[in-house]
C-alpha positions in Angstrom: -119.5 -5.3 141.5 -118.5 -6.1 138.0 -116.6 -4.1 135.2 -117.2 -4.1 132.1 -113.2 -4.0 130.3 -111.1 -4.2 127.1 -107.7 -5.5 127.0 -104.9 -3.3 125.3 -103.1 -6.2 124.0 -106.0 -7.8 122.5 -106.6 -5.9 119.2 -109.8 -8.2 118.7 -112.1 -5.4 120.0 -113.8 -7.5 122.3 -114.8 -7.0 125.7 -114.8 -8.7 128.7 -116.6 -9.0 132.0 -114.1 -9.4 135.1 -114.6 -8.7 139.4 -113.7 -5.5 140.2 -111.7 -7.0 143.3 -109.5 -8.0 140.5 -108.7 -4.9 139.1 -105.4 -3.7 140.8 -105.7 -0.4 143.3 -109.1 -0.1 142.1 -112.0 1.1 144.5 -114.8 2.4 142.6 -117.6 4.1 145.4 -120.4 4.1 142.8 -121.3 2.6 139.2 -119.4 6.2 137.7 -116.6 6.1 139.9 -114.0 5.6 137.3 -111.9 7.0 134.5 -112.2 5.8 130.8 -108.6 6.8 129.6 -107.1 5.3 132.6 -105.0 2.2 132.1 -105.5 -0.3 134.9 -104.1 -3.7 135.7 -106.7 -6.4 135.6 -106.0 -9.8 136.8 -107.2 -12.5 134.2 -107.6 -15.9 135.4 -108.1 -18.3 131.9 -108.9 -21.7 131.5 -105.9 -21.9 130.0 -103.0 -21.5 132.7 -100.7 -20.2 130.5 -102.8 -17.1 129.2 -103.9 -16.7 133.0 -101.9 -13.3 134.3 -102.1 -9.4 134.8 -103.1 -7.0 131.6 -103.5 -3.8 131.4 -106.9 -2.7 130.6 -109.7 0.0 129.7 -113.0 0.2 132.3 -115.9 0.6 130.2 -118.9 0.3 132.2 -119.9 -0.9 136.0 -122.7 -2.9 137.4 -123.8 -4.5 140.5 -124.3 -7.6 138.7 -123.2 -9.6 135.5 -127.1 -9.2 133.9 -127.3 -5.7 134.5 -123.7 -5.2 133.0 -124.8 -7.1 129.7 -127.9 -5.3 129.6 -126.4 -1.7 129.9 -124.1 -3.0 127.4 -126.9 -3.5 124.8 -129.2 -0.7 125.7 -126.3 1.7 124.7 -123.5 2.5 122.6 -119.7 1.7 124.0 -117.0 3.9 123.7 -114.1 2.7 122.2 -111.3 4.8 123.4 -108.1 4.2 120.6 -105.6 2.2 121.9 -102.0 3.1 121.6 -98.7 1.0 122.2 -97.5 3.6 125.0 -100.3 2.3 127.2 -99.3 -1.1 127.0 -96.3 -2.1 129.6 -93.4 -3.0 128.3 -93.1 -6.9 129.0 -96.7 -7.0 126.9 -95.4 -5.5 124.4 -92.1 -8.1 124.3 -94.6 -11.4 125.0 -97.3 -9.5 122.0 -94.4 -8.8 120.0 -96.2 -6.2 118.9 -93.2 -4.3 116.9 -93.4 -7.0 114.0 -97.0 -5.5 112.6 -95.4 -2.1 113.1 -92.2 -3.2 110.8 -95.1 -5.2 108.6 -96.8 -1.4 108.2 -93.7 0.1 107.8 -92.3 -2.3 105.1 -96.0 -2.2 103.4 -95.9 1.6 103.2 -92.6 0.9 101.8 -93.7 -1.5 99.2 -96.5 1.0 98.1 -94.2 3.9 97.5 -91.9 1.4 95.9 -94.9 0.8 92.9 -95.7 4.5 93.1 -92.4 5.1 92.1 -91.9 2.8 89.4 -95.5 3.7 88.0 -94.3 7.1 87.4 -91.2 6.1 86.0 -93.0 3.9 83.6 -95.7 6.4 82.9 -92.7 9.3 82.4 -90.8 7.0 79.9 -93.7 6.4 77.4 -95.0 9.6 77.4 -91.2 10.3 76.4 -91.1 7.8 73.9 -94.6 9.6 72.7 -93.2 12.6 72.6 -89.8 11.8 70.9 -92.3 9.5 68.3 -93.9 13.0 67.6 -91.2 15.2 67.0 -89.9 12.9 64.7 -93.1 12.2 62.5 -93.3 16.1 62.1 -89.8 16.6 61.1 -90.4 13.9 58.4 -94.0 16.2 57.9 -91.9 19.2 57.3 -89.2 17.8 55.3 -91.9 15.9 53.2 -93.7 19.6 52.7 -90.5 21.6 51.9 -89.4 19.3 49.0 -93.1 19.4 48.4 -93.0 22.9 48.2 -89.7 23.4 46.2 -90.5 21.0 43.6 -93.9 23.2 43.3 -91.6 26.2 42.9 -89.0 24.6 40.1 -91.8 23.4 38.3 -93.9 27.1 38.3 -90.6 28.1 37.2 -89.6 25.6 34.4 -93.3 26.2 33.4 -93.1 29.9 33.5 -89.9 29.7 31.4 -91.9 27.4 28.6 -94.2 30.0 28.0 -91.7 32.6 27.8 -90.3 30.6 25.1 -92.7 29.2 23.3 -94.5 31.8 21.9 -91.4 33.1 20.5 -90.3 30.0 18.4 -93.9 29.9 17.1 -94.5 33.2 16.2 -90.9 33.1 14.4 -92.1 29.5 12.8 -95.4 31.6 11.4 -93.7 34.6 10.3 -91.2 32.6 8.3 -93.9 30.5 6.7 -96.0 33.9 5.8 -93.0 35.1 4.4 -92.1 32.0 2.3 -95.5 32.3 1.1 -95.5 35.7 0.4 -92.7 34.8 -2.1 -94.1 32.3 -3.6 -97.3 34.1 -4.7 -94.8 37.2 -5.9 -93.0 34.9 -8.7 -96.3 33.7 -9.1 -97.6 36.7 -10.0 -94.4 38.1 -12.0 -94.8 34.9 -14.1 -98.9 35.8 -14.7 -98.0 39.2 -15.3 -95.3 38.8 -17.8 -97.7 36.3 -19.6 -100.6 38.3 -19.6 -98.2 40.9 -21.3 -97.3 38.9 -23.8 -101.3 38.2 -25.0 -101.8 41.6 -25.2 -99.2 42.4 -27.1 -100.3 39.7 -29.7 -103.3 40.9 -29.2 -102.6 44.7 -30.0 -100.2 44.1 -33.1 -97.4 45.3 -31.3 -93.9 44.2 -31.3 -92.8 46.4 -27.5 -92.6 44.3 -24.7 -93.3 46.4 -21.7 -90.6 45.8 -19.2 -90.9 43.2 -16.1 -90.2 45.9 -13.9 -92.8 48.3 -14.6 -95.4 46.2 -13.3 -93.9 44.3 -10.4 -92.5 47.7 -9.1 -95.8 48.9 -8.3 -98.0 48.2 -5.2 -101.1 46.4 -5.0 -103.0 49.7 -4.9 -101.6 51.3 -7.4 -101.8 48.4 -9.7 -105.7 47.9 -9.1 -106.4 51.9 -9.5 -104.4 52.1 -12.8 -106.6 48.8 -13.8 -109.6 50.7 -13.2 -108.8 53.6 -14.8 -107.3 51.5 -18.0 -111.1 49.5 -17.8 -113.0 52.4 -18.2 -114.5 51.9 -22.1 -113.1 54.9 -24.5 -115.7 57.4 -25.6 -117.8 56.3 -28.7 -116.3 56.6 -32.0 -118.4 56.9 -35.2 -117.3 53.5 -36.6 -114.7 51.3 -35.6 -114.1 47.9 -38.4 -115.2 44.4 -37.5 -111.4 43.7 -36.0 -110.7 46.6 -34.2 -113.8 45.7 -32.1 -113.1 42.8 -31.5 -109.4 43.7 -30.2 -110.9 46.5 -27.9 -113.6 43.7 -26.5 -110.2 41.3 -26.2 -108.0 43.9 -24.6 -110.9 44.5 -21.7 -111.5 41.1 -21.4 -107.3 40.6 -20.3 -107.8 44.0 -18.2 -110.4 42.3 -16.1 -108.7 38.6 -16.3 -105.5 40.5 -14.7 -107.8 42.6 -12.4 -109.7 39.3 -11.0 -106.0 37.7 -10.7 -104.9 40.8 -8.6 -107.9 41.1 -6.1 -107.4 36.8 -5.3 -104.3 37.6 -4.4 -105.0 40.3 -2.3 -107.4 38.2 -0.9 -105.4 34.9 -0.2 -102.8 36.8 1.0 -105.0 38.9 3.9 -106.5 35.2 4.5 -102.5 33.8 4.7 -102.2 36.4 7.5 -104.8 36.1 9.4 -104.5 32.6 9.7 -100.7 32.9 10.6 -101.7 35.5 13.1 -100.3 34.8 16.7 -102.6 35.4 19.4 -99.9 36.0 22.3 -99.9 39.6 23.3 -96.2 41.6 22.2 -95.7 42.4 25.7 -95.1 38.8 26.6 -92.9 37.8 23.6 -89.2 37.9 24.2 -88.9 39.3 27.3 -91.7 42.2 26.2 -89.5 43.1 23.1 -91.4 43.9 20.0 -90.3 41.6 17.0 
């Protein structure tokens, strides 16, 4: 009888056909008449003397004869029961030297936790680099948008403070110009008036001057009604002579020259102040003082 077996110490997972006469304390009655996790002692004979000795083993399968073992063992699947160091004796495991992969794992799983680590490490200190980057850029963003900010505030302010001002220096500028103008068109007129004054008294025959003051004191209105009244022709008289005629037409004709004179200046004068006419509201003149 033959058994089909697998080495512990070979780690190739191979299998290998020995006798069972030289499988140690091993007396199988039938072709299942043995245990799959048991560990026996097998005696391997090798072409080469020195691998030729006793290892412990795995049975796998039995058969009367070598061909029917190989053909069981390709009809159907093998177990492979795992192998672990405890099942190997301990002078296997010294001529194996099988603690040298061990310490190979152990250093490898070493190595990997090694680069794990310093991964992280790496990965930790540039995303703190990022984020120190970051906070920097927005305190230059804030900075840049409060002096932003502030400058837009001064410059509302400075601009605010122009308009206050402005419209007062120009609306003083204006109404000194409308009053320098206003005194130039009232010498102008004293001067017209006091000539006109002295043509009608040529005129007339008459040696009274009629004060400066009697005319210049009076207002515009009452100047221009008193005109009208004094323009209004006298009532019909049976005859007048050939030069009293004439010095009535000439006396009229000076009443209306002076009239026409009056109602220009009226006119330039309402034109003068319109023109000069601010058109900034009081309320937003000098603090919202009236002038």
């Amino acid at each position: 009888m033959y058994a089909l077996v697998r080495f512990l110490n070979s780690f190739d997972k191979k299998e290998y056909v020995v006798p069972v006469h030289n499988i140690k304390d091993f007396h199988p009655a039938n072709k299942d008449d043995f245990n799959k996790t048991k560990v026996y002692t097998t005696l391997w004979i090798d072409e080469d003397p020195e691998r030729t000795g006793s290892y412990t083993c795995r049975n796998l399968l039995l058969a009367d004869s070598e061909e029917e073992l190989h053909k069981q063992r390709s009809n159907k699947r093998l177990p492979r029961p795992v192998i672990n160091a405890s099942d190997i004796e301990h002078e296997e495991l010294i001529d194996l030297d099988l603690q040298q992969p061990a310490a190979n794992i152990t250093a490898h799983k070493k190595l990997k936790q090694s680069q794990a680590a310093s991964k992280s490490a790496a990965y930790d200190n540039i995303l703190s680099q990022h984020a120190s980057s970051a906070l920097e850029k927005n305190k230059a963003a804030r900075g840049s948008q409060v002096s932003i900010k502030m400058y837009e505030i001064t410059d509302k302010k400075k601009s605010k403070k122009d308009t206050w001002q402005e419209p007062d220096e120009k609306v003083l500028r204006e109404r000194n110009e409308l009053r320098q103008t206003v005194a130039a068109m009232s010498q102008r007129l004293d001067s017209m008036d006091c000539k006109l004054t002295m043509i009608l008294e040529m005129l007339q025959g008459t040696s009274v001057r009629q004060p400066q003051g009697t005319r210049t004191s009076e207002s515009a209105p009452q100047l221009q009604g008193r005109l009208t009244r004094e323009s209004v022709p006298p009532p019909k008289r049976a005859q007048q002579s050939p030069a009293g005629r004439s010095s009535n037409a000439l006396n009229v004709l000076c009443q209306c020259y002076y009239f026409d004179i009056i109602l220009n200046f009226t006119y330039y004068f309402s034109s003068a102040a319109d023109s000069k006419a601010t058109h900034v509201p009081f309320t937003e003149i000098g603090d919202g003082k009236t002038l």
